[in-house]
C-alpha positions as a Python dict, from the first residue, in 0.01 Angstrom:
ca = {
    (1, 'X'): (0, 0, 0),
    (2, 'X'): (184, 271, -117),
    (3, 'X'): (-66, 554, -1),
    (4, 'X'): (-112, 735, 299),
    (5, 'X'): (-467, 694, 353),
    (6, 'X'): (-682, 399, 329),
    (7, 'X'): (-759, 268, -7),
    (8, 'X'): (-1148, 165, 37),
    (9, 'X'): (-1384, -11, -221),
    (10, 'X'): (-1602, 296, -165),
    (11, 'X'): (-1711, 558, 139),
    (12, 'X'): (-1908, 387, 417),
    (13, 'X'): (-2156, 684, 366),
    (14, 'X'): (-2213, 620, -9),
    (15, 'X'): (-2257, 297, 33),
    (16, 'X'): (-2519, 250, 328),
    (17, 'X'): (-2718, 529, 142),
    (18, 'X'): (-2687, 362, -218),
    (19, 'X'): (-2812, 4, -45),
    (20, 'X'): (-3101, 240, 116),
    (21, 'X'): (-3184, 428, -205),
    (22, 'X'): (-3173, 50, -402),
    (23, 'X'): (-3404, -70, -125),
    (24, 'X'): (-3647, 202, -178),
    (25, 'X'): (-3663, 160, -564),
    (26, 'X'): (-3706, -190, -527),
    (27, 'X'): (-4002, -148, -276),
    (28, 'X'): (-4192, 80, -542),
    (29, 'X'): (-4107, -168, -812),
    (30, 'X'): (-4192, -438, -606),
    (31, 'X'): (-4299, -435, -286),
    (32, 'X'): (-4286, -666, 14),
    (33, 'X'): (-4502, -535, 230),
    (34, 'X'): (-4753, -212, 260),
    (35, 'X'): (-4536, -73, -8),
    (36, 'X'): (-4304, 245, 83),
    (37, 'X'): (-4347, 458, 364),
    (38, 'X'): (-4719, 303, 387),
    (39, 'X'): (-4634, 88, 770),
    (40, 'X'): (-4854, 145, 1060),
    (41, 'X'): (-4746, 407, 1292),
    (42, 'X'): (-4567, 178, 1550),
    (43, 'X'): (-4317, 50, 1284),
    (44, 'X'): (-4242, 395, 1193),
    (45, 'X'): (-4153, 506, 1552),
    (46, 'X'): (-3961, 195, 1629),
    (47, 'X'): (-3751, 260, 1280),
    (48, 'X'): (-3691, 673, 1326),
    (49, 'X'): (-3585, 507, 1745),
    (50, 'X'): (-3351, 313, 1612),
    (51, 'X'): (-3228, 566, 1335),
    (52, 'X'): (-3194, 797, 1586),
    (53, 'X'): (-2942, 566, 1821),
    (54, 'X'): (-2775, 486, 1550),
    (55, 'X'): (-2704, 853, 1450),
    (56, 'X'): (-2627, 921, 1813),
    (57, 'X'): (-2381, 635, 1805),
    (58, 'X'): (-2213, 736, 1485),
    (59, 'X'): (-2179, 1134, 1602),
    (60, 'X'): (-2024, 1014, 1899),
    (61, 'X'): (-1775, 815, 1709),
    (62, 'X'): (-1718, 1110, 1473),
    (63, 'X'): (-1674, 1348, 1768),
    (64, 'X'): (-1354, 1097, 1910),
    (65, 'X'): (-1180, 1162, 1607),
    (66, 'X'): (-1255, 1559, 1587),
    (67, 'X'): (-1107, 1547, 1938),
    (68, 'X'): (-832, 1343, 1865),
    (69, 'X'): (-684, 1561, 1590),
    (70, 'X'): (-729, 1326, 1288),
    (71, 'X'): (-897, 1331, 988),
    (72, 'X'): (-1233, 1115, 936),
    (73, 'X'): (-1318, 1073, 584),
    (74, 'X'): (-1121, 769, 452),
    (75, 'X'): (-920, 889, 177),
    (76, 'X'): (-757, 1115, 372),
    (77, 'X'): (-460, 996, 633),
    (78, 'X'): (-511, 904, 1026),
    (79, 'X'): (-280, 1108, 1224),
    (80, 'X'): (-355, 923, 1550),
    (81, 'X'): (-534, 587, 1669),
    (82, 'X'): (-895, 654, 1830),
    (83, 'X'): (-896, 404, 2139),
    (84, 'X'): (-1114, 525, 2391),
    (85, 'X'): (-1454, 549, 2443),
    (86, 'X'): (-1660, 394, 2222),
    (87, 'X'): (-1353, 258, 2026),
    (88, 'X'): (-1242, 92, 2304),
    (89, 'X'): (-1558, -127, 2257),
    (90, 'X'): (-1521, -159, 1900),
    (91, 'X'): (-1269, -98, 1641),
    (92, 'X'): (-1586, 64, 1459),
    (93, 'X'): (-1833, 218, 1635),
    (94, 'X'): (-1918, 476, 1295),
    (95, 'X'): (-2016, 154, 1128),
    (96, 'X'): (-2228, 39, 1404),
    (97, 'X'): (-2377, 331, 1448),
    (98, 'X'): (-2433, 399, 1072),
    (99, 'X'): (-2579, -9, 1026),
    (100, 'X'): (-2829, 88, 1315),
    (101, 'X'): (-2935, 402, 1114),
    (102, 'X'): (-2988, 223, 779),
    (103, 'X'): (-3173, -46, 969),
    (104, 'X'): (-3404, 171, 1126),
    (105, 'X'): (-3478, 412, 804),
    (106, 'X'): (-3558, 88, 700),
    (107, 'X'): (-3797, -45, 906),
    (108, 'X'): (-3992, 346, 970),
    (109, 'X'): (-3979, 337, 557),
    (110, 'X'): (-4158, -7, 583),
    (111, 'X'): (-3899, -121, 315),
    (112, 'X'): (-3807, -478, 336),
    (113, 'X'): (-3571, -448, 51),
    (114, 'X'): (-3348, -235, 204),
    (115, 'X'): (-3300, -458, 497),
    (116, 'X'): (-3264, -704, 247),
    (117, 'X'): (-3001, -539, 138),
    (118, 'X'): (-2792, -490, 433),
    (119, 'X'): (-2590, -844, 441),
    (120, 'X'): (-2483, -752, 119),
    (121, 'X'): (-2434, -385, 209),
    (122, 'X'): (-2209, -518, 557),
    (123, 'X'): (-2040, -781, 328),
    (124, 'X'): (-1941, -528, 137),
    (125, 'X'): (-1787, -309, 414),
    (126, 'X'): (-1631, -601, 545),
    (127, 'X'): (-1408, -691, 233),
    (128, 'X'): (-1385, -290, 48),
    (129, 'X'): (-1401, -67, 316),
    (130, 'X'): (-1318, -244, 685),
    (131, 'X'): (-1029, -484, 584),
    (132, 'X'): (-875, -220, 405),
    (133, 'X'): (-874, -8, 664),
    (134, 'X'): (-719, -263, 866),
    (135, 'X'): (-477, -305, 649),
    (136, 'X'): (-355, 70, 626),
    (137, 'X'): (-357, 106, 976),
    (138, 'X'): (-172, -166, 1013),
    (139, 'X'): (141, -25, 774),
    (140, 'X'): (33, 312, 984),
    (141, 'X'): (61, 240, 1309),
    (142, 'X'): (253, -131, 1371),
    (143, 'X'): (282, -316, 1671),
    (144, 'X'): (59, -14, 1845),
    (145, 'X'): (-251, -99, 1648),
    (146, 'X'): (-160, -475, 1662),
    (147, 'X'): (-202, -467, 2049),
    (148, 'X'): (-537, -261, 1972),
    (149, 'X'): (-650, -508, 1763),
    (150, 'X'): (-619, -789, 1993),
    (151, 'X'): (-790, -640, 2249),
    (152, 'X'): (-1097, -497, 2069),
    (153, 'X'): (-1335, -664, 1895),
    (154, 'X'): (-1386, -519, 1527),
    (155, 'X'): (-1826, -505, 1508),
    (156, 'X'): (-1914, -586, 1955),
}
């Protein structure tokens, strides 16, 4: 890896909204249930609960790194290694955060599709975005983000 940031597949962002978006097409086109945004009210609340935990999740994720100095988008490079708080529960709490989001814009959108979607959306993290990551940080930060990788679980 000859750069100095991550090389991902594609941003985390980009992708959780383009497997929402392709869920929401798909649930005009063909639906699964009540059809888009046509649940009962309880489903709705449940899903904009859980989108909002999994914002609250990712923000606080996001804030570590504003307060740690480094940089968060992935094409650009990681000055330091983010290991408390919420990191030192997993090695990536955005991603948790932002899989709780799409899950629960899912459900309050009533669109099975999208939720679907989301193995293939994770599986796709997991190989072009997470294990490249790993990988950089790795050639980044040696033995120092070994010893934080064997003590902190990547997902919980």
């Amino acid at each position: 890896m000859s750069e100095r940031y991550a090389d991902v597949l594609v941003k985390p962002p980009y992708l959780y909204l383009g497997g929402l978006i392709a869920g929401c097409v798909m649930e005009f086109l063909v639906p699964l249930g009540p059809g888009l945004a046509g649940g009962a009210a309880r489903p709705v609340w449940i899903g904009l609960g859980l989108a909002a935990i999994g914002f609250a999740i990712a923000w606080k994720a996001i804030r570590l790194f504003a307060d740690a100095g480094t940089s968060i988008p992935v094409d650009e490079p990681t000055d330091a290694l983010v290991t408390r708080g919420l990191y030192s529960l997993s090695r990536n709490p955005i991603y948790i955060g932002l899989t709780v989001f799409y899950a629960g814009l899912s459900i309050a959108l009533t669109t099975g599709w999208a939720l679907l979607f989301l193995p293939l959306v994770l599986a796709v993290m997991q190989k072009g975005v997470i294990e490249r990551e790993e990988a950089y940080l790795a050639q980044e930060f040696g033995a120092q983000y070994q010893e934080y990788k064997d003590k902190v679980p990547r997902w919980l």
